[in-house]
C-alpha positions in Angstrom: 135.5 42.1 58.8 136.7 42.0 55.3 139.6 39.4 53.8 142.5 41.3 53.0 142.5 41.3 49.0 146.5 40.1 47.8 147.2 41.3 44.5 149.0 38.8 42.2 150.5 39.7 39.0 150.8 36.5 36.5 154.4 36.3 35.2 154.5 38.5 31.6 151.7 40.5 32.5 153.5 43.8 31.6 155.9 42.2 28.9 153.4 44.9 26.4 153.8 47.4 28.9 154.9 50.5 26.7 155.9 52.6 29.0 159.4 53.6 31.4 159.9 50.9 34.7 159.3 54.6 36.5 155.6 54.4 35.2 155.4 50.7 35.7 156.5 50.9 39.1 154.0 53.8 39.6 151.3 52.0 37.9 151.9 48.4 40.6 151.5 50.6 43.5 148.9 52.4 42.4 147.2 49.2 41.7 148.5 47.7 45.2 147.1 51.3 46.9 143.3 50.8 45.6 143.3 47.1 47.0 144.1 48.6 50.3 141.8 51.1 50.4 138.6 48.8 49.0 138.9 50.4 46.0 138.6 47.3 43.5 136.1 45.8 44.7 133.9 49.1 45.1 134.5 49.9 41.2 134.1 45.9 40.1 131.8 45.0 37.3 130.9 41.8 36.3 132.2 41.3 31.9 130.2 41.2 29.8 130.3 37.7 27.6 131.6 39.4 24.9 134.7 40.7 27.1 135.1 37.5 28.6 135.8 35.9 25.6 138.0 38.9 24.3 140.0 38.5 28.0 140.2 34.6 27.3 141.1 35.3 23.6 143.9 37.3 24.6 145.2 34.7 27.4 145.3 32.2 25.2 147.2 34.0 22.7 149.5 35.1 25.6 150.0 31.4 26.1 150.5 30.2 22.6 153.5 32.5 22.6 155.5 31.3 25.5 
């Protein structure tokens, strides 16, 4: 038995988002669908250090902004 995966999107995710609500709507359930079906966690890879930092660089910039 697997633990149900819940999908949480951290306020102003999307706020770069260039695209119409349409796609962004599209693009949540799509996301929401492949943690259903097992989907994430079969296609998972573990970052490499220098995406890590690049992920933390960018959250931190996110943060220094709001």
């Amino acid at each position: 038995m697997t633990k149900e995966l819940k999908i949480v999107f951290a306020p102003g995710c999307f706020d770069d988002f260039e695209g119409t609500q349409e796609e962004l709507d599209e693009l949540i359930a799509e996301i929401k669908n492949m943690a259903e079906r097992g989907e994430i966690d079969e296609n998972a890879r573990q970052l490499s250090k220098e995406e890590e930092k690049e992920v933390l660089r960018l959250l931190a910039d996110r943060a220094t902004r709001q």
